[in-house]
N, C-alpha and C positions, 0 to 999 in steps of 0.2 A: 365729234366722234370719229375718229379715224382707225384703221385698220391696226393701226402700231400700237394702241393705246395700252401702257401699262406695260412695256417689254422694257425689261432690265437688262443693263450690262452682269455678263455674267459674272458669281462670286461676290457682286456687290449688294443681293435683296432684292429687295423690293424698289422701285423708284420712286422718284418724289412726287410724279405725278399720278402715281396708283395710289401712294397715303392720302394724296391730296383730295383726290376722287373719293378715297373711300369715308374717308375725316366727313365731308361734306354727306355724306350718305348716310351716317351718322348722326350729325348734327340734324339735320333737318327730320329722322324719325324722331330725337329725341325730343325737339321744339314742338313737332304737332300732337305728340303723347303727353308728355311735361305741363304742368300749367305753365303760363293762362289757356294756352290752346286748349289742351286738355279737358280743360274746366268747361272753358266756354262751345267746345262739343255736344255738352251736354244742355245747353241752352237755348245753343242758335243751327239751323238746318248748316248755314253756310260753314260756320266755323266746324262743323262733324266734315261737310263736302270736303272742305279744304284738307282736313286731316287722312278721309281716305285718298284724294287725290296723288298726294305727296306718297303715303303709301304704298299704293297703287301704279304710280309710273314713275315720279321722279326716282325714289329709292331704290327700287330694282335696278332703273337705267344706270345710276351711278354706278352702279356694283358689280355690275356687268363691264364699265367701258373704264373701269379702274382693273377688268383682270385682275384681281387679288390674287387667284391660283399661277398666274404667269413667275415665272424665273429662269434662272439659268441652264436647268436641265429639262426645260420643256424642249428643246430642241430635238429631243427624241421621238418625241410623240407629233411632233408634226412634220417631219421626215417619216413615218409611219416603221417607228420601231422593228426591226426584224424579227425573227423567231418567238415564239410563247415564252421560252425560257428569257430571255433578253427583256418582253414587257411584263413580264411578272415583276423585273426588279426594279420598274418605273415607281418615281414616288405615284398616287393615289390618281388625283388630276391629268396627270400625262397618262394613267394607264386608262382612262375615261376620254380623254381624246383622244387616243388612238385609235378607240371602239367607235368613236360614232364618226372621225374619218372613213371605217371600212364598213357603214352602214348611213352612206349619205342618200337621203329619202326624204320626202315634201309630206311623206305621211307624217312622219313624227312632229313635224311642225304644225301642220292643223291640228294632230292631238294635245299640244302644247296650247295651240291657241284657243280650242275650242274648253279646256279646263279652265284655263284662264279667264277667257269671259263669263263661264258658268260661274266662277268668285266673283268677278264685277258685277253680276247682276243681281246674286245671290245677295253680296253683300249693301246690295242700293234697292231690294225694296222693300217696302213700307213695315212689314212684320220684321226683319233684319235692323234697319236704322230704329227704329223703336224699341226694339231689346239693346240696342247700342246706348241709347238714353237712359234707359231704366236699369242695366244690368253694371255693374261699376268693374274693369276688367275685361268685360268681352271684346272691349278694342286692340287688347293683347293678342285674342287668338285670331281678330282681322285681321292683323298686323303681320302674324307669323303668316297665314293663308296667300296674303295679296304679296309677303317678300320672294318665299318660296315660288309660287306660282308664276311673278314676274320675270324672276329671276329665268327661270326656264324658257320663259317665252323669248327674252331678248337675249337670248344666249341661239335662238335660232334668225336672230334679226343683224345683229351687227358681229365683228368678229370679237374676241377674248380672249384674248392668246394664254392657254395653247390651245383654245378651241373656237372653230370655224364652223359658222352654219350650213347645216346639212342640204341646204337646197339650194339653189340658183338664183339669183335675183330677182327676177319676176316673181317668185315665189315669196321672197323675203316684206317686196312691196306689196305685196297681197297682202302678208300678215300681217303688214302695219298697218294699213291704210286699216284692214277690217275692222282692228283693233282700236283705232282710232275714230273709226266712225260710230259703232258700239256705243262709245264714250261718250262722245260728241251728241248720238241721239237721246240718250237717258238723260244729258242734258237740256233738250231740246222740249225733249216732254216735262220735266221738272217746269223751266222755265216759264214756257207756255200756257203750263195747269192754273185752274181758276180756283182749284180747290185743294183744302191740305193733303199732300201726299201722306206726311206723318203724325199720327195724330199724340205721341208722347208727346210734341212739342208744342207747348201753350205760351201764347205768343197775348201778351194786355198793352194793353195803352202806356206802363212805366218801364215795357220792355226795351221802348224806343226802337224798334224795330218789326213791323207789320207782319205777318204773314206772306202775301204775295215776296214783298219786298226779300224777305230772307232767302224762299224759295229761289228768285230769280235772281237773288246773288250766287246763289248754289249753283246752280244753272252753269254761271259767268264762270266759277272754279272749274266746273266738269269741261270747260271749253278750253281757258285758258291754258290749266297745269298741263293738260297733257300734249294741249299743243306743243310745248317747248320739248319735251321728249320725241314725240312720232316727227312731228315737221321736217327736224333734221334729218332721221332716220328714213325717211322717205326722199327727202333732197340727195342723202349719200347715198343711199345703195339703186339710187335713178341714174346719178353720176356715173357710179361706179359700173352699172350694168348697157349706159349708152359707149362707154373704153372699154367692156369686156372681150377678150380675147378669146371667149371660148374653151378657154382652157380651164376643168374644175379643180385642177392644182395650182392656178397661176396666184390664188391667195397663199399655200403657204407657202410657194416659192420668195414671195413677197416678206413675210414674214423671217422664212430666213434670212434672206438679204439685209434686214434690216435688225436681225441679230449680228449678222456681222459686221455691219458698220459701227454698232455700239461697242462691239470687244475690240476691235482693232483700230478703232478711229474713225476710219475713213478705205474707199476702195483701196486705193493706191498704198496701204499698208497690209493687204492682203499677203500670208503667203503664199508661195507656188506652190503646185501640186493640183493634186485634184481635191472638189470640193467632198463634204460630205452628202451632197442628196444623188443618190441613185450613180456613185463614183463618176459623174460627169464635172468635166473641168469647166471652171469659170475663166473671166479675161474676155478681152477685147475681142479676139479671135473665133473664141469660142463656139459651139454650134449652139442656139440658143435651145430650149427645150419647149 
């Protein structure tokens, strides 16, 4: 997950690595909703775990670090557009990052994250996962709960061009890590329990599959999936906040930079002149910002 993810040359769409990202983000709701998965949600604890897991972190994360909303005229909105008249005529997306560039706050991130875990726990306990068994459908409106909800949380965690997290690093690794421990602990109690969490699921001897045993596969899903989402996310923005410069502009300056390596090539195809953030010139010379 890198800061550039999903920045297109402009005029040319979408890139191939934002269809890619998103194809796959995709795929994997449709595979855990779709039979067999599907099916066997309804049977086994682990196979439902699995299918919120996937819901719950991997999908969002993809949809976030594929920027779908990124293009060619985002570039307005992370230059922070002039005048009201000027971002009124931004398409939709660029006139939303622009806004919450000129409202960058740690609040709105705890509010982001603290919705979010209230779906993850909402939707993991026992009266919740037990109407998910018996109700055929209500995995639909988990579904929409945990995308929307994700979505918003890691839109304050990693960048998304054209939009950038409103708080600071140490901030961003707070979110995840809490986010991730949350996870990690509802796992931990599942695992560990000696008795059924959920009682829709009736588990016989031709089940081929025990009671403990399912639960503490569940368990192993609540640990695994989301590892692979937060781990990174907490690797990069550790990274990225031990090289920080201190400057809370110095991501989109990044960002632009690395718009214009896509439209023109390469530096050294740049033309002269000055650039367009804040009419300071770019070049070797230059005073940096």
């Amino acid at each position: 997950m890198t800061p550039g993810a999903g920045v297109s040359r402009p005029g040319t769409g979408r890139s191939r690595a934002t269809w890619t990202l998103l194809g796959a983000a995709l795929v994997h709701a449709l595979v855990v909703l779709a039979p067999p998965v599907g099916v066997l949600a309804r049977r086994y604890v682990v196979a439902e775990t699995v299918q919120f897991a996937v819901l719950a972190v991997l999908v969002p994360v993809l949809v976030v670090v594929s920027a779908p909303w990124s293009g060619s005229d985002h570039l307005l909105a992370v230059t922070g557009a002039g005048p009201g008249r000027e971002r009124a005529r931004l398409p939709f997306f660029a006139r939303v990052a622009t806004a919450r560039r000129r409202h960058r706050s740690p609040v709105r991130s705890i509010a982001y994250l603290v919705a979010y875990l209230a779906a993850v726990i909402g939707w993991r306990i026992p009266p919740s996962v037990d109407a998910l068994r018996r109700i055929a459908g209500l995995s639909l409106l988990e579904a929409a709960t945990l995308l929307v909800l994700g979505v918003l949380l890691w839109l304050e965690i990693v960048v998304s061009p054209p939009f950038v997290p409103r708080s600071a690093y140490p901030m961003r690794l707070g979110v995840t890590v809490v986010a991730m421990w949350i996870t990690w602990m509802i796992g931990y109690l599942l695992g560990f329990s000696h008795v059924s969490w959920y009682h829709a699921y009736v588990h016989t001897p031709s089940s081929g599959l025990s009671l403990i045993a399912d639960q503490q596969l569940a368990a192993g899903a609540l640990w695994v999936i989301p590892a692979m989402a937060y781990l990174p996310a907490v690797l990069s923005n550790l990274m990225a906040w031990l090289k920080d410069s201190e400057d809370p502009d110095d991501e989109m300056r990044q960002l632009l930079r690395a718009e214009r390596r896509l439209s023109w090539g390469s530096p050294s195809d740049a033309p002269d002149g000055p650039s367009d953030v804040g009419g300071r010139p770019e070049g070797p010379g230059a005073p940096r910002g």
